[in-house]
CHARMM-style PDB file with segment names, atoms N, HN, CA, C and O in Angstrom:
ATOM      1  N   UNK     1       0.820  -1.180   0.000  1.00  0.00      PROA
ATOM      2  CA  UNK     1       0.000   0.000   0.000  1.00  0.00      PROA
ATOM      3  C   UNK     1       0.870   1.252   0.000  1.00  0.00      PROA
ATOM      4  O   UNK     1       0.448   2.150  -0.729  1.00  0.00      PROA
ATOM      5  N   UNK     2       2.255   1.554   0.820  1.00  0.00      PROA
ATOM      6  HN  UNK     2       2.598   0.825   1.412  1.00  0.00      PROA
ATOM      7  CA  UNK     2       2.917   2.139   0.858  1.00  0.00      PROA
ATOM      8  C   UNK     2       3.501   3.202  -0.545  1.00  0.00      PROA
ATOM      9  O   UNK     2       3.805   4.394  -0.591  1.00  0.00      PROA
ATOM     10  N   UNK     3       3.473   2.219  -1.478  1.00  0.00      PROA
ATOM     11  HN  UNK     3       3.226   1.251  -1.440  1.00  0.00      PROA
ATOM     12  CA  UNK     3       4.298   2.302  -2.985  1.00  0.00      PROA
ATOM     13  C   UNK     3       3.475   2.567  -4.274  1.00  0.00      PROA
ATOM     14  O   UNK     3       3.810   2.789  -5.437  1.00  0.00      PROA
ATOM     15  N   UNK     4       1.944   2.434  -3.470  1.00  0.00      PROA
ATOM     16  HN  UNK     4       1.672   2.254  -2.525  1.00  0.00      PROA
ATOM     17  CA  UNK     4       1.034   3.580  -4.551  1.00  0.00      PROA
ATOM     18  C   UNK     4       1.376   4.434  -4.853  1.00  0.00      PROA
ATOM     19  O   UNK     4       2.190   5.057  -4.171  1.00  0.00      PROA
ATOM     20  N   UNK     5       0.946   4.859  -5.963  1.00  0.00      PROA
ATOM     21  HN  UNK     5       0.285   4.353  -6.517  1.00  0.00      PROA
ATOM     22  CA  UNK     5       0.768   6.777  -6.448  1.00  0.00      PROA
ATOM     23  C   UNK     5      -0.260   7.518  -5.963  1.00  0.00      PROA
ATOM     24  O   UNK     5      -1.432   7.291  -6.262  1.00  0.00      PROA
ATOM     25  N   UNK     6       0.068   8.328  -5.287  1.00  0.00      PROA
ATOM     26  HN  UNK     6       1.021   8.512  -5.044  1.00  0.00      PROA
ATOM     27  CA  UNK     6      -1.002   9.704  -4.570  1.00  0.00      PROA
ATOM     28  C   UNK     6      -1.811   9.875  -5.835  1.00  0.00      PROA
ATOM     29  O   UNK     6      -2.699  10.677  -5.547  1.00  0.00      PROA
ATOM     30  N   UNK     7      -1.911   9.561  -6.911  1.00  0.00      PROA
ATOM     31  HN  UNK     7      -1.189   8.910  -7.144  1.00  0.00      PROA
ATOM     32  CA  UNK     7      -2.821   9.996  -8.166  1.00  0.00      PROA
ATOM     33  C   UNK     7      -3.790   9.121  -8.139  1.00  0.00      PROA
ATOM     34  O   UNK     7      -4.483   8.996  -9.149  1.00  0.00      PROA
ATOM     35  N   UNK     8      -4.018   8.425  -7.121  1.00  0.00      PROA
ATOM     36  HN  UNK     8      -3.456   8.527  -6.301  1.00  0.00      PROA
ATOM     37  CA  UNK     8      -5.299   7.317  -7.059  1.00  0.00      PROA
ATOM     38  C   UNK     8      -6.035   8.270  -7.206  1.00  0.00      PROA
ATOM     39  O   UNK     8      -5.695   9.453  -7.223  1.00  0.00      PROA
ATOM     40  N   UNK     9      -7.733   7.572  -7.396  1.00  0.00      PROA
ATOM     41  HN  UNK     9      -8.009   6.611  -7.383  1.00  0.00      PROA
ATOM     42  CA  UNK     9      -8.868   7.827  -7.423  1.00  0.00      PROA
ATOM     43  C   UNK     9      -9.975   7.959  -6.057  1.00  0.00      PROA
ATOM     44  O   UNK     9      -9.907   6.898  -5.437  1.00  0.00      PROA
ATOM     45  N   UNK    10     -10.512   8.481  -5.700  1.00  0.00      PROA
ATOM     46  HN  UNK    10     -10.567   9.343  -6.203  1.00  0.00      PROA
ATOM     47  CA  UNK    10     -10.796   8.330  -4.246  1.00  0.00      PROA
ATOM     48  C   UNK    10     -11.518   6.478  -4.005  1.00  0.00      PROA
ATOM     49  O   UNK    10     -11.337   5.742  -3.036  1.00  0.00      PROA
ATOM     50  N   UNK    11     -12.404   6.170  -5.399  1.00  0.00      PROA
ATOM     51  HN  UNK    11     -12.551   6.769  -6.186  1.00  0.00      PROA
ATOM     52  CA  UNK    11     -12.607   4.833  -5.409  1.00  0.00      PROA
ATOM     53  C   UNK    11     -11.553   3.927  -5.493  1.00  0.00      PROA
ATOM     54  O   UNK    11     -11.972   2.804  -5.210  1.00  0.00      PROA
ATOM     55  N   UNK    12     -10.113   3.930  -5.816  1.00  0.00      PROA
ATOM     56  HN  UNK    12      -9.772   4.842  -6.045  1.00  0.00      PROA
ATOM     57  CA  UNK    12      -9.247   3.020  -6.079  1.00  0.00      PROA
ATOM     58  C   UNK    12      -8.602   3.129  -4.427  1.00  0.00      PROA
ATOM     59  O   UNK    12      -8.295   2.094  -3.836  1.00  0.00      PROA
ATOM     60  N   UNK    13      -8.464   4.312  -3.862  1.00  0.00      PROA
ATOM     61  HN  UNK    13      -8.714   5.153  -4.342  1.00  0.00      PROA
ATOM     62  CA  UNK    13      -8.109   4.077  -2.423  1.00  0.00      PROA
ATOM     63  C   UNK    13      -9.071   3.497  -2.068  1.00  0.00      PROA
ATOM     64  O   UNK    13      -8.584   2.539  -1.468  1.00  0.00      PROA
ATOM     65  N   UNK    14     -10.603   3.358  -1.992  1.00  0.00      PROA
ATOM     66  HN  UNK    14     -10.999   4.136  -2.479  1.00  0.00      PROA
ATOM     67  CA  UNK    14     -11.573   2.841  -0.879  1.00  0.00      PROA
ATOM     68  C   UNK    14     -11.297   1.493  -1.246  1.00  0.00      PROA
ATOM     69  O   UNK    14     -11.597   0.709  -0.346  1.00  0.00      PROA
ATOM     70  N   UNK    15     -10.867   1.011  -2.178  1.00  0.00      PROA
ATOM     71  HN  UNK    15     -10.624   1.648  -2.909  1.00  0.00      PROA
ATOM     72  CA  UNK    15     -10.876  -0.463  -2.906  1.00  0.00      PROA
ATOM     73  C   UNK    15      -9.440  -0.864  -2.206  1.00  0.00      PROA
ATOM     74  O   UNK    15      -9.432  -1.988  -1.703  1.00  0.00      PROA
ATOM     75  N   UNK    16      -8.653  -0.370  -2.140  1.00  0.00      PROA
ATOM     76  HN  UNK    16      -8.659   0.542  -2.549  1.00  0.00      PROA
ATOM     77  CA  UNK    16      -7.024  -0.534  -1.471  1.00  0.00      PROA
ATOM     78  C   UNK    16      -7.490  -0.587  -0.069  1.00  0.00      PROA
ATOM     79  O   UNK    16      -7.156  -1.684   0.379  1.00  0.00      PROA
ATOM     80  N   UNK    17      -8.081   0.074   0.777  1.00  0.00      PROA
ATOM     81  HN  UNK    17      -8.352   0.966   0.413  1.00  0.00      PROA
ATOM     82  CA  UNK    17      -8.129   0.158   2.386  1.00  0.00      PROA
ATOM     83  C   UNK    17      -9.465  -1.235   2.557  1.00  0.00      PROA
ATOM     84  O   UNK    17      -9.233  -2.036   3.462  1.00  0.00      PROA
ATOM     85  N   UNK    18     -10.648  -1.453   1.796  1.00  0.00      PROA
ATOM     86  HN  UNK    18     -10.837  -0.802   1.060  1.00  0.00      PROA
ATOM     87  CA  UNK    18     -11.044  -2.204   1.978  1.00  0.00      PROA
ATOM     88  C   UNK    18     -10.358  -3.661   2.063  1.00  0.00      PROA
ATOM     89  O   UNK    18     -10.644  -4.601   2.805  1.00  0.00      PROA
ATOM     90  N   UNK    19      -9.451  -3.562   1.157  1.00  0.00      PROA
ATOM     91  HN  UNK    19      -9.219  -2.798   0.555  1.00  0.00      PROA
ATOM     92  CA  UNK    19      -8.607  -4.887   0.619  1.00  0.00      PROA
ATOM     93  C   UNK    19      -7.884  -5.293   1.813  1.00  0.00      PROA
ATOM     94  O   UNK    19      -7.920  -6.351   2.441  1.00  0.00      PROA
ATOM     95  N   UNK    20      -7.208  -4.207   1.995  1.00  0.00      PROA
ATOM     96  HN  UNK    20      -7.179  -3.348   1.485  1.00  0.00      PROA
ATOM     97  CA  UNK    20      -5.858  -4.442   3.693  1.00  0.00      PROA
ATOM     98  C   UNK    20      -7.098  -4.673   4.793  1.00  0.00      PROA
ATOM     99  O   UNK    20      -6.997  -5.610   5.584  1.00  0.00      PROA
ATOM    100  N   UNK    21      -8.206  -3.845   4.823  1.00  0.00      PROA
ATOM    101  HN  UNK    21      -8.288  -3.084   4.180  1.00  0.00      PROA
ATOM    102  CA  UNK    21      -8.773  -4.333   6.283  1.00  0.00      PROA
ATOM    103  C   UNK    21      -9.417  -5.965   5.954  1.00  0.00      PROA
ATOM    104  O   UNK    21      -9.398  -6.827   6.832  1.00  0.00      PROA
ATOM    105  N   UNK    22      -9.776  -6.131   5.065  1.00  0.00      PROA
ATOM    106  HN  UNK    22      -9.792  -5.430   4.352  1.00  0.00      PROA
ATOM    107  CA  UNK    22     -10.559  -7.824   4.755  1.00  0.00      PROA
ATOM    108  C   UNK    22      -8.910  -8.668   5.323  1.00  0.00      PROA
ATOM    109  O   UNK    22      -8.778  -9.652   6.051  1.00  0.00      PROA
ATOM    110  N   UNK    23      -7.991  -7.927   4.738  1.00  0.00      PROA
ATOM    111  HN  UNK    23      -8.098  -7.128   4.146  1.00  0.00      PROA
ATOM    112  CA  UNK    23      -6.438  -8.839   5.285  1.00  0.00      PROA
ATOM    113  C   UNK    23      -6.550  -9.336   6.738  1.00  0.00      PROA
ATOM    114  O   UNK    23      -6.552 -10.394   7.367  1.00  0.00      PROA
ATOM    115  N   UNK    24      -6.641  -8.042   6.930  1.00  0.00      PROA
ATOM    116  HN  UNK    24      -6.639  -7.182   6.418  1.00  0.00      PROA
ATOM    117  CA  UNK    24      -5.701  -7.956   8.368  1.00  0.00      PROA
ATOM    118  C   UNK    24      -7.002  -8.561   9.018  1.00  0.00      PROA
ATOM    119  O   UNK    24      -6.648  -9.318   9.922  1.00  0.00      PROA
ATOM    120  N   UNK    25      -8.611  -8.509   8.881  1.00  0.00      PROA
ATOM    121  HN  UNK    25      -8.898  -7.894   8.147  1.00  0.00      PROA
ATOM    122  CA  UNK    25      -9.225  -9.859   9.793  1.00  0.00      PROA
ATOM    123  C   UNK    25      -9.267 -10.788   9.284  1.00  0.00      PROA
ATOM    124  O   UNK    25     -10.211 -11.446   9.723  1.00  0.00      PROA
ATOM    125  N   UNK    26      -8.743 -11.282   8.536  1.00  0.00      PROA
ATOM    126  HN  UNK    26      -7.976 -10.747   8.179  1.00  0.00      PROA
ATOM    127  CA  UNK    26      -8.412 -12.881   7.829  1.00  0.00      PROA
ATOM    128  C   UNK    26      -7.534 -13.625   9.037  1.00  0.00      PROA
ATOM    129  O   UNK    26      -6.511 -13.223   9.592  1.00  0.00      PROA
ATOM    130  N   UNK    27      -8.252 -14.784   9.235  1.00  0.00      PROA
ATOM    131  HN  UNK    27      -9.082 -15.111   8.784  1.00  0.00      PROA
ATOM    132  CA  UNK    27      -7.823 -15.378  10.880  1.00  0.00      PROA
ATOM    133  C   UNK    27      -7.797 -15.074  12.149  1.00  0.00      PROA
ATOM    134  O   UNK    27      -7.266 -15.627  13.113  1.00  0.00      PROA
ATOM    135  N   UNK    28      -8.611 -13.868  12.010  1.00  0.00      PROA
ATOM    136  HN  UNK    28      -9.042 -13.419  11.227  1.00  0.00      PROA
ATOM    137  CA  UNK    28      -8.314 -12.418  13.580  1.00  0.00      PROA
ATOM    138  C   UNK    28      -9.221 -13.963  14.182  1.00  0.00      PROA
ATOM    139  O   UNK    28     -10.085 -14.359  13.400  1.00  0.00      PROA
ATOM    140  N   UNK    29      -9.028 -14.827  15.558  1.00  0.00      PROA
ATOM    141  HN  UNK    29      -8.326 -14.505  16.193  1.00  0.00      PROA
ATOM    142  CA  UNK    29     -10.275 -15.007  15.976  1.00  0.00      PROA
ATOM    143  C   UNK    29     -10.378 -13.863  17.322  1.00  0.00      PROA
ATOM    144  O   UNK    29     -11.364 -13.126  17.347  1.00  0.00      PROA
ATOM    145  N   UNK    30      -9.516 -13.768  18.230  1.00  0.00      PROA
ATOM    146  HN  UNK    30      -8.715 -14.366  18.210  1.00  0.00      PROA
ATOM    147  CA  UNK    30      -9.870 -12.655  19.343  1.00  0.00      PROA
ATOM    148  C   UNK    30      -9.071 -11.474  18.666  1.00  0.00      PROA
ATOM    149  O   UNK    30      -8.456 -11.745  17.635  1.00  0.00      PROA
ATOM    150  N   UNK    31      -9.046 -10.701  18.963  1.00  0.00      PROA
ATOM    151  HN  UNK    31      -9.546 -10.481  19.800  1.00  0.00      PROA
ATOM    152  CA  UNK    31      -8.342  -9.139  18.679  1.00  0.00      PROA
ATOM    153  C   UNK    31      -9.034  -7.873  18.436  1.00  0.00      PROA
ATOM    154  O   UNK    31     -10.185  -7.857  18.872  1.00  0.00      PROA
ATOM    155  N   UNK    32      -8.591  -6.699  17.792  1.00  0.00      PROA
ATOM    156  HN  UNK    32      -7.656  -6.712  17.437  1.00  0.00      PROA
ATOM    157  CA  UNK    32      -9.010  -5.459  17.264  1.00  0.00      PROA
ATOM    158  C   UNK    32      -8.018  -5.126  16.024  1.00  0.00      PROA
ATOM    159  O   UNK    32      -6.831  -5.386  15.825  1.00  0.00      PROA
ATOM    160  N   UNK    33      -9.058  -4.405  15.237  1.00  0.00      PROA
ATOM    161  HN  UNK    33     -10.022  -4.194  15.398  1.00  0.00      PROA
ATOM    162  CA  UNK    33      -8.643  -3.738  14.462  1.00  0.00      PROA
ATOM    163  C   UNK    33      -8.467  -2.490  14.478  1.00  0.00      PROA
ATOM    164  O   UNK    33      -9.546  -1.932  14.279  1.00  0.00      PROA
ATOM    165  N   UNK    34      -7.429  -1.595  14.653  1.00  0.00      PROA
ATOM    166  HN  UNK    34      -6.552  -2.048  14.815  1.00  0.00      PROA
ATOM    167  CA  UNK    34      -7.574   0.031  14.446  1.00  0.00      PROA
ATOM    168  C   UNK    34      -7.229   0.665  13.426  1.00  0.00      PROA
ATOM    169  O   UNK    34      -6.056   0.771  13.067  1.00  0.00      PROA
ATOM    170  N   UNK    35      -8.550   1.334  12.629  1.00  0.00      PROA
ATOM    171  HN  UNK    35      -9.503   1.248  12.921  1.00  0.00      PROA
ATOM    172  CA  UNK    35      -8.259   1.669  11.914  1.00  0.00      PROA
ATOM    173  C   UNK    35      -7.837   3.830  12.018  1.00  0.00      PROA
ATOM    174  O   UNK    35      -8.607   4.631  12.549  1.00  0.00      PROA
ATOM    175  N   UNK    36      -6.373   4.239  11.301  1.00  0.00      PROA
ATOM    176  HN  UNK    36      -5.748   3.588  10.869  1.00  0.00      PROA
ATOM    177  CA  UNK    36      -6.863   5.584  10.909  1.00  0.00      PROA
ATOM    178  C   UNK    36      -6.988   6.300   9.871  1.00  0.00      PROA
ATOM    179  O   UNK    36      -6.447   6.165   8.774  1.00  0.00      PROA
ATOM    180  N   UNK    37      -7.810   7.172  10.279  1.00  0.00      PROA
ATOM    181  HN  UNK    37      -8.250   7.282  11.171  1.00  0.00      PROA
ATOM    182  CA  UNK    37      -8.329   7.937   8.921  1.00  0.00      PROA
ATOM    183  C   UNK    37      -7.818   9.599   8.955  1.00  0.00      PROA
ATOM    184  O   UNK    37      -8.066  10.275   9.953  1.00  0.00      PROA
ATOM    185  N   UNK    38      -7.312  10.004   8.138  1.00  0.00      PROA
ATOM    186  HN  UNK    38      -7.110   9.455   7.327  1.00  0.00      PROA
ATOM    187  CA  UNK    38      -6.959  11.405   7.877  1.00  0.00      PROA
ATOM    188  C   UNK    38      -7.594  12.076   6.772  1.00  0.00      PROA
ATOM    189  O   UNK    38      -7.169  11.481   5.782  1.00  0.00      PROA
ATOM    190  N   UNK    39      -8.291  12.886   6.436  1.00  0.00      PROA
ATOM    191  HN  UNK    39      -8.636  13.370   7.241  1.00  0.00      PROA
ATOM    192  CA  UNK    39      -8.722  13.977   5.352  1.00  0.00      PROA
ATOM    193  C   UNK    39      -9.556  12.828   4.688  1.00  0.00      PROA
ATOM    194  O   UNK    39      -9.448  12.550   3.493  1.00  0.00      PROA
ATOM    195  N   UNK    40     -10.597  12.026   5.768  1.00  0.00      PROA
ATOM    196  HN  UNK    40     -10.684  12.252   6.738  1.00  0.00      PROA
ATOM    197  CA  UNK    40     -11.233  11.084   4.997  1.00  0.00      PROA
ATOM    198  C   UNK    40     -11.010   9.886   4.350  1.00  0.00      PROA
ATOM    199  O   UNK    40     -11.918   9.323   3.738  1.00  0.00      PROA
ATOM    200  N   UNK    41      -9.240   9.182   4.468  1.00  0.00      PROA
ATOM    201  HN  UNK    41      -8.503   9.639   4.965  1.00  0.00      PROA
ATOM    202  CA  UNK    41      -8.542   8.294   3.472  1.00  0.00      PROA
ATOM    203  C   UNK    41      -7.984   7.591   4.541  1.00  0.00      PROA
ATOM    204  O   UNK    41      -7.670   8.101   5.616  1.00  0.00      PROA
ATOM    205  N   UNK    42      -7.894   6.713   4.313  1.00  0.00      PROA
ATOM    206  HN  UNK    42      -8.150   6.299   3.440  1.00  0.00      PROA
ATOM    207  CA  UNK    42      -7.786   5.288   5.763  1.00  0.00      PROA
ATOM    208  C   UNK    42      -6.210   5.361   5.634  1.00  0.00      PROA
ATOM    209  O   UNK    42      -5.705   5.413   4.512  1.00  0.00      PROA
ATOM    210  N   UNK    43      -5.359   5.367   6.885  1.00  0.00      PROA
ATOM    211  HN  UNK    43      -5.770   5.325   7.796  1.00  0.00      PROA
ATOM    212  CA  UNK    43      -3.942   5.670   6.356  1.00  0.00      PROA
ATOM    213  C   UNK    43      -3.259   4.635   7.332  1.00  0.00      PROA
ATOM    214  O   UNK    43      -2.042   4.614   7.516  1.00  0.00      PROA
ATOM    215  N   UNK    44      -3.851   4.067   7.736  1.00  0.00      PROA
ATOM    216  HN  UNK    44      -4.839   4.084   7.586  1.00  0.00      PROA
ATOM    217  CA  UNK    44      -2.998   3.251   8.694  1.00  0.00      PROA
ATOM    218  C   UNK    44      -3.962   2.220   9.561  1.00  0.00      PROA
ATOM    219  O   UNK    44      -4.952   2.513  10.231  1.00  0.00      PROA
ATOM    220  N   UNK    45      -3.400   1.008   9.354  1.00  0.00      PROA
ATOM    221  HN  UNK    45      -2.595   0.771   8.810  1.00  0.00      PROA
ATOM    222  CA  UNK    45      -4.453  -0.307  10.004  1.00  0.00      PROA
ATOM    223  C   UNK    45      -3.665  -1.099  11.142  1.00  0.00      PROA
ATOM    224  O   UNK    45      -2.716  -1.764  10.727  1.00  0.00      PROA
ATOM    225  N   UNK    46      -3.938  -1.133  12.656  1.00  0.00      PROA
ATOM    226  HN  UNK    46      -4.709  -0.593  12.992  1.00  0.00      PROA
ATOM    227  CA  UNK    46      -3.020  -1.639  13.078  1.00  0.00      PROA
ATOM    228  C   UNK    46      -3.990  -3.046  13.896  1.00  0.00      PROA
ATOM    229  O   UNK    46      -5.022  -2.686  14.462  1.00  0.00      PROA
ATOM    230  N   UNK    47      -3.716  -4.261  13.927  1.00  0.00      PROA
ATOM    231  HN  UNK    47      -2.878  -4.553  13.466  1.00  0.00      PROA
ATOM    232  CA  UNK    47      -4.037  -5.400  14.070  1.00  0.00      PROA
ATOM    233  C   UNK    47      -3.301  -6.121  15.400  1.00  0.00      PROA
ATOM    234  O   UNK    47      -2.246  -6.754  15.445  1.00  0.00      PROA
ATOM    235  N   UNK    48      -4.187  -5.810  16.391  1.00  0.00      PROA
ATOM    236  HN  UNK    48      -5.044  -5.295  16.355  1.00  0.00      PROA
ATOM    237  CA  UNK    48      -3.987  -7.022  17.931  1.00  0.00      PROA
ATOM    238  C   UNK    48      -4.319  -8.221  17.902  1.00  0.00      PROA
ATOM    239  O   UNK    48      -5.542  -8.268  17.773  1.00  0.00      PROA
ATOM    240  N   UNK    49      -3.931  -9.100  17.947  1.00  0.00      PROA
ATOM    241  HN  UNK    49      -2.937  -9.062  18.052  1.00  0.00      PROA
ATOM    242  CA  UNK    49      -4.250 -10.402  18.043  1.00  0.00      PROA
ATOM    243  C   UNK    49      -4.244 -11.453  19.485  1.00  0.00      PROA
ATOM    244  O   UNK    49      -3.202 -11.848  20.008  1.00  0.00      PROA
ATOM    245  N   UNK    50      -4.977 -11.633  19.746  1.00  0.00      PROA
ATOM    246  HN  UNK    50      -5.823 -11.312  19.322  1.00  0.00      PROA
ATOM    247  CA  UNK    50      -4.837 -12.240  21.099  1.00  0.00      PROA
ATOM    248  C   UNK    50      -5.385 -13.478  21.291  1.00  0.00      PROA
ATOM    249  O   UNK    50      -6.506 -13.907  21.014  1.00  0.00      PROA
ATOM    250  N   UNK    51      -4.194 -14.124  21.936  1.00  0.00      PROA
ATOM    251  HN  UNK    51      -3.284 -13.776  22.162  1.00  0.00      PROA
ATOM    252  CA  UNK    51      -4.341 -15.468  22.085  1.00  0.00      PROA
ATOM    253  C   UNK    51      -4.856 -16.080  23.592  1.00  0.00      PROA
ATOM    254  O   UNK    51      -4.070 -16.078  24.540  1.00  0.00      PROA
ATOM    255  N   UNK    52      -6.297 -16.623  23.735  1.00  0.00      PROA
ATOM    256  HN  UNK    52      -6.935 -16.625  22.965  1.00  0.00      PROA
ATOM    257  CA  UNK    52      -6.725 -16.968  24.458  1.00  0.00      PROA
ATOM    258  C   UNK    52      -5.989 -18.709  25.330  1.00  0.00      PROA
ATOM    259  O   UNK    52      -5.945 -19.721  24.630  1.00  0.00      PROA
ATOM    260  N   UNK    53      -5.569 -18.752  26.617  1.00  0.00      PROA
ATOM    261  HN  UNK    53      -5.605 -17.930  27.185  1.00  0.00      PROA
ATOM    262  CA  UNK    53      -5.133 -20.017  26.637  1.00  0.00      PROA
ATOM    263  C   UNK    53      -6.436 -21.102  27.239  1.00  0.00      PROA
ATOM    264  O   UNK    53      -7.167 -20.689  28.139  1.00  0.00      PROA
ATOM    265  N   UNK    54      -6.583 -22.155  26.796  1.00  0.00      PROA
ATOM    266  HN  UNK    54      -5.989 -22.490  26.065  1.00  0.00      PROA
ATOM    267  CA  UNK    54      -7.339 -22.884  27.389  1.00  0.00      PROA
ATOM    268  C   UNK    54      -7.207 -24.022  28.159  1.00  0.00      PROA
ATOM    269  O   UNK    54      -6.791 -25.120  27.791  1.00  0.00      PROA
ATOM    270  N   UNK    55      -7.599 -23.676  29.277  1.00  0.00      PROA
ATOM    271  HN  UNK    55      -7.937 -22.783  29.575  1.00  0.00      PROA
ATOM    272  CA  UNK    55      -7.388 -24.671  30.604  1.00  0.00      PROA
ATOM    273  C   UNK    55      -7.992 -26.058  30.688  1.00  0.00      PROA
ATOM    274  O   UNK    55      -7.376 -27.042  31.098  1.00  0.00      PROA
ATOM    275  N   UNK    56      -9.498 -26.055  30.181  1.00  0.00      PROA
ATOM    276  HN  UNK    56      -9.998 -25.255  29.848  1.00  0.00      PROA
ATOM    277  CA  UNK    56     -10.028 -26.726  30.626  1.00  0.00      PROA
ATOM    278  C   UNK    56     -10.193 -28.024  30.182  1.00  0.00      PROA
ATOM    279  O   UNK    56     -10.828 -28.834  30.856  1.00  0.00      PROA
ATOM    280  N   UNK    57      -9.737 -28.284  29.216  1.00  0.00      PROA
ATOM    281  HN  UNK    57      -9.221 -27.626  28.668  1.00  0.00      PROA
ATOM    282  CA  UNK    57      -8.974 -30.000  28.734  1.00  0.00      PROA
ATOM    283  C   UNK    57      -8.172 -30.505  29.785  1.00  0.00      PROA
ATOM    284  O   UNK    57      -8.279 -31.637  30.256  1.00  0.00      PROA
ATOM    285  N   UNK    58      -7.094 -29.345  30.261  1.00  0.00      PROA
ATOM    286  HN  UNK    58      -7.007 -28.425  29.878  1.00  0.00      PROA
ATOM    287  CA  UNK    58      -6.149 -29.564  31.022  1.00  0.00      PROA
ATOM    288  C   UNK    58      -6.331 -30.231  32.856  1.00  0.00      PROA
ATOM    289  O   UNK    58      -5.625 -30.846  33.657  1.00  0.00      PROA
ATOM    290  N   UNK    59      -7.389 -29.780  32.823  1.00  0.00      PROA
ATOM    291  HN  UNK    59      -7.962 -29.281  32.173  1.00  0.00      PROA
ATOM    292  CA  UNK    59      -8.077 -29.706  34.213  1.00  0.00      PROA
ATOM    293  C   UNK    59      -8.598 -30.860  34.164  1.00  0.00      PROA
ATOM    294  O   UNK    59      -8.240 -31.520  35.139  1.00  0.00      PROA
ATOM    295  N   UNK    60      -9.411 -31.520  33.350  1.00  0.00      PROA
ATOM    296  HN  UNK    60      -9.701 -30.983  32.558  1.00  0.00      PROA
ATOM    297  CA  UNK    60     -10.203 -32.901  33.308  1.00  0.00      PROA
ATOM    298  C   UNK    60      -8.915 -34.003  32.675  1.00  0.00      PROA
ATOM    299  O   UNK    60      -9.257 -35.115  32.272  1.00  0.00      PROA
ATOM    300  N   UNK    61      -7.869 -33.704  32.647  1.00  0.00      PROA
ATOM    301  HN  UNK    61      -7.591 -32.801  32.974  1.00  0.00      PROA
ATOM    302  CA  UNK    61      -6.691 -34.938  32.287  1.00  0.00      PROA
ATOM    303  C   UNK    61      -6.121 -35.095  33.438  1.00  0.00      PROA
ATOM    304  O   UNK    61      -6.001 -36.208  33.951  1.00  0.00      PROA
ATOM    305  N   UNK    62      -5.564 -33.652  34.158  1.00  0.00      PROA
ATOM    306  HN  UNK    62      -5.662 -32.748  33.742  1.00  0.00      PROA
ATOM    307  CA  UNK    62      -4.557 -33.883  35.361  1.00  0.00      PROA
ATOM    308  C   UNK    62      -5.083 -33.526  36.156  1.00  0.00      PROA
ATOM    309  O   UNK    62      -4.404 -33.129  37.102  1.00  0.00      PROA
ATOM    310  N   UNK    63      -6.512 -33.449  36.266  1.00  0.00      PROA
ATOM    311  HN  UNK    63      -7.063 -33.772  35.497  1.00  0.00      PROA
ATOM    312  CA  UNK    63      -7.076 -33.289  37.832  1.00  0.00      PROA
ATOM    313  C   UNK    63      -7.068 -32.506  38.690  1.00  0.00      PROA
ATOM    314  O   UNK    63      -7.037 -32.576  39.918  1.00  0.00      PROA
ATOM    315  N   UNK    64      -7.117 -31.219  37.507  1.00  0.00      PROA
ATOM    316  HN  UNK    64      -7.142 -31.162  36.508  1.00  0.00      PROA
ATOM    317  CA  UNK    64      -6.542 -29.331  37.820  1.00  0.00      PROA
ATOM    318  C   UNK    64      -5.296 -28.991  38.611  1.00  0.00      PROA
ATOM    319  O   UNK    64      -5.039 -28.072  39.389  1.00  0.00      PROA
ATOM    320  N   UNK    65      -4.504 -30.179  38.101  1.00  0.00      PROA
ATOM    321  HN  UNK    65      -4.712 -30.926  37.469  1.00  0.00      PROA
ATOM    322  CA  UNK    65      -3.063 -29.940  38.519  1.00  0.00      PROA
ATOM    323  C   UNK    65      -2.246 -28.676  38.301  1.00  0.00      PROA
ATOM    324  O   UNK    65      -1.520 -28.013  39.042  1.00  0.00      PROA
ATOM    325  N   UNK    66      -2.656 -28.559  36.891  1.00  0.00      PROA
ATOM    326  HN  UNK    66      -3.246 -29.098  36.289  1.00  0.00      PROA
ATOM    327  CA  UNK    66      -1.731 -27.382  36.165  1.00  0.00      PROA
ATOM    328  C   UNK    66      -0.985 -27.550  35.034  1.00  0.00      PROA
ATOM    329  O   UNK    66      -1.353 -28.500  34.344  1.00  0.00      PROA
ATOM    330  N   UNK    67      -0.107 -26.963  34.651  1.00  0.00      PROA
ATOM    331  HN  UNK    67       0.192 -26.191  35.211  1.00  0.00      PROA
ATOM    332  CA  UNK    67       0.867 -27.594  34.348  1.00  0.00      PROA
ATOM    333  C   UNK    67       2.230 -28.671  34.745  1.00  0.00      PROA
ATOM    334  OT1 UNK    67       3.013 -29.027  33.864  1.00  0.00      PROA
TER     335      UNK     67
END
């Protein structure tokens, strides 16, 4: 996205920022997306991802030992 030409179209940017945000939640399962916008034109997408751990397999094998 970086290495565009500022001579886009305002539709060829909405088509470029749509494209990166469909990216960046491709596999999101927990997280956020932040998106920013300047003079109306999406300029920056930043993507948290967070990984939930799950205990509770763990608990019914070792008898909520732990690890």
């Amino acid at each position: 996205m970086a290495g565009e030409s500022k001579k886009l179209t305002a539709d060829r940017k909405e088509e470029i920022a749509l494209r990166e945000i469909r990216r960046a939640l491709k596999g999101l399962e927990y997280g956020s997306l932040t998106i920013y916008v300047q003079d109306g034109i999406v300029i920056q997408i930043d993507r948290t991802a967070k990984n939930r751990l799950d205990y509770s397999a763990l608990d019914k094998v070792s008898g909520g030992e732990g690890i």
